[in-house]
N, C-alpha and C positions, 0 to 999 in steps of 0.2 A: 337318545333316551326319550326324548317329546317328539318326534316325527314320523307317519306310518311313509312318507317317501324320501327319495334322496332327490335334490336341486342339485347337488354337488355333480363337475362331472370330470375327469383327467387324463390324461398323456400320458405317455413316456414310450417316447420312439428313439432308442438306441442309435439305430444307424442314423436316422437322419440326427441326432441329438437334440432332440427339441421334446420343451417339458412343460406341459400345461398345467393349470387348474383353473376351475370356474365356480360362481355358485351363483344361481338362478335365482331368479325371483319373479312371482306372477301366481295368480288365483288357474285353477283349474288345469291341474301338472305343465302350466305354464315353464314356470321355471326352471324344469329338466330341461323342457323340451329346447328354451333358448340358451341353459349351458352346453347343452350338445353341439347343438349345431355352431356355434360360436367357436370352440375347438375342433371339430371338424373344419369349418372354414379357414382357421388360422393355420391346420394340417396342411391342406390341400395349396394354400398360399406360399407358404416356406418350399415346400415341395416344387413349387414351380418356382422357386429361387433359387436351387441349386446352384445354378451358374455364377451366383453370386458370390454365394459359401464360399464354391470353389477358388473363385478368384482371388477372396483372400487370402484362404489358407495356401494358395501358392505363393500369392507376394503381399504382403499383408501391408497396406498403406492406408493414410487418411482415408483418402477416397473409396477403398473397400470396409472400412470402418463406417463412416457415413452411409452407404450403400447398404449394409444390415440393418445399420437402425434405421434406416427407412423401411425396406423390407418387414422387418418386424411391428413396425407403425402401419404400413400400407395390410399386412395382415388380422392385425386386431381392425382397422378400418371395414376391411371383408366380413368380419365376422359383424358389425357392425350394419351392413347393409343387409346382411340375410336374416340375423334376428328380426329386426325394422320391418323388411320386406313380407315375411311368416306372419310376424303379428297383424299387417295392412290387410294381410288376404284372410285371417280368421278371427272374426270379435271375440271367441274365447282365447284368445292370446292376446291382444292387443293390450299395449300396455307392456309387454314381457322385456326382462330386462336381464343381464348376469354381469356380474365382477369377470376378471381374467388376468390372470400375470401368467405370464408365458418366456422358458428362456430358451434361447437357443447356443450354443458353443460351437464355436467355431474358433480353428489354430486355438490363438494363446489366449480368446474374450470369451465370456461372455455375454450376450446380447439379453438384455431381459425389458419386455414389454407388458403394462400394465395400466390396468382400468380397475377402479372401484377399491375394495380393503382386501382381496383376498394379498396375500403375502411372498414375499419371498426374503427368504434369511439368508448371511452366508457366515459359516459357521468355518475360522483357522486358527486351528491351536486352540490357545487357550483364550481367543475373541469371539463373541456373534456379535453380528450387528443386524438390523433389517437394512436390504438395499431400497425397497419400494416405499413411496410414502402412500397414506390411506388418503381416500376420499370420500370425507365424509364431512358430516355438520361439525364435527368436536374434532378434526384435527384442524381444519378454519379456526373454530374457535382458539382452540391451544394457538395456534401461529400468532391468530391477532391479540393474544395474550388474557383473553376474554375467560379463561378458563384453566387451571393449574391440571397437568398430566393426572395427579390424585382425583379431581373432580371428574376428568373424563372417563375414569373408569366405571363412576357412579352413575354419569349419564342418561337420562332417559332419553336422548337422543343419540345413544352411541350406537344404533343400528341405520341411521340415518346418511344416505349415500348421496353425494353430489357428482358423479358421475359411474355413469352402466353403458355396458354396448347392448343397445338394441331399441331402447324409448325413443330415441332420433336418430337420423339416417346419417350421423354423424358423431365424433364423440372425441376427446383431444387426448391424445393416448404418452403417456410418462413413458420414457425409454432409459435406461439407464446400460455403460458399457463397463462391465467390471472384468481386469486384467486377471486372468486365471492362474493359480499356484498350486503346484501338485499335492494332495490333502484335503484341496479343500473339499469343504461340502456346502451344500444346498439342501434348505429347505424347503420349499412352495406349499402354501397350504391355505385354507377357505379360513373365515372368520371364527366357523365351530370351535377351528382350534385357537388359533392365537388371541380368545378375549377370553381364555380361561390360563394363556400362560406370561410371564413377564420375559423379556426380549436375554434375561441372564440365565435360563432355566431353559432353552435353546438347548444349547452345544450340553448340558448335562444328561437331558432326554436322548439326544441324538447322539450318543457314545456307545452305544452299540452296533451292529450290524443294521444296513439301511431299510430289512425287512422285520428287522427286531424295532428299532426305532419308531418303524411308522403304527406300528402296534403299541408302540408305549405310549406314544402322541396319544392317540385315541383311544386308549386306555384311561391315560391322565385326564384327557377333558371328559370323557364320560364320568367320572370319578369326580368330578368341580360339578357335572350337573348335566353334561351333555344337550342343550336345550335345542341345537344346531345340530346341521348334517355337519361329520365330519373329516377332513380331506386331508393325507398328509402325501407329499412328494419327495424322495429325499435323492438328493445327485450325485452322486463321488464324485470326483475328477482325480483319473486314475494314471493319466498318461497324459503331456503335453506335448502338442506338435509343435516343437521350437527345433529351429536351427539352428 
């Protein structure tokens, strides 16, 4: 409702199962331009992991376990080098930076990698919870107790990010492995949406169909105020490869 562009930028590749979102930041359509490429990069990285996937989902061990979350670290890192790299060779970029939670499923896991606040929910039964934590000034502060959940909402530093891929040619990427159960669902979505909704107001939004749903999401925060682009992702997991 405030914005004439979108920073926002997303995924969703079926076959390989892998599911992005990003949201950009930077002066001068900066901030598309380093959501873009930031998921492209993390596309093109998984993609040349195949053999990995595969390996687990043949014989799913520690060691194939370990081996995703690297893969999904070593690819937000890629994306990390080429945002970095864009912005060195243009001063109207320089500077540019985006958020990125990325999951990918494989056999009976989920694989979810993340940088900055954008989100990922996982919504069973009658639970949500967020898997990701945020990165930012006010979730520091909540941890080191400096700040009550209620205060951070009020925030005027609650748009303030302590880690982006792309501002350095480096960036320390949150992996989390969550064991899959048929039902469930996933959220993934940019900040537009989740700082207009409470983590219990999830799984109520997202009771319909996953293209009904991602229209009520954005619906709902244009409706709070819409001041943000805003991004929603929603996953089923429909089938589980267990033996």
């Amino acid at each position: 409702m405030k914005r004439d562009h979108n920073e926002d930028a997303y995924l969703n590749d079926d076959e390989l199962r892998l599911y992005v979102v990003a949201d950009g930041m930077g002066g001068h359509a900066a901030g598309e331009v380093a959501s873009w490429e930031a998921v492209e990069a993390v596309h093109g990285m998984v993609q040349q992991g195949r053999e990995r996937i595969e390996a687990h989902v043949r014989l799913p061990t520690e060691e194939t376990v370990a081996s995703l979350r690297r893969l999904m670290e070593s690819s937000i890192q890629a994306a990390t080098y080429m945002v970095f790299g864009i912005a060195e060779q243009d001063p109207d970029h320089r500077g540019m930076g985006t958020t990125i939670t990325a999951m990918l499923v494989a056999h009976n896991l989920a694989i979810i990698g993340s940088v900055g606040d954008s989100r990922a929910y996982l919504v069973r039964g009658e639970r949500t919870w967020q898997v990701t934590e945020d990165h930012t000034l006010v979730q520091l502060q909540m941890k080191a107790g400096l700040i009550t959940p209620e205060q951070a909402r009020s925030s005027p530093r609650g748009n303030v990010i302590t880690r982006a891929v792309g501002p350095r040619d480096y960036v320390q990427v949150d992996t989390f492995v969550v064991p899959i159960q048929h039902g469930d669902r996933y959220v993934l979505c940019s900040d537009g949406l989740h700082g207009y909704l409470d983590t219990e107001e999830i799984g109520r939004v997202a009771s319909g169909s996953m293209a009904e749903s991602c229209q009520a999401f954005v619906a709902l925060a244009n409706q709070r105020g819409g001041k943000d682009n805003i991004t929603a992702v929603i996953v089923d997991v429909v089938e589980i490869e267990i033996e």
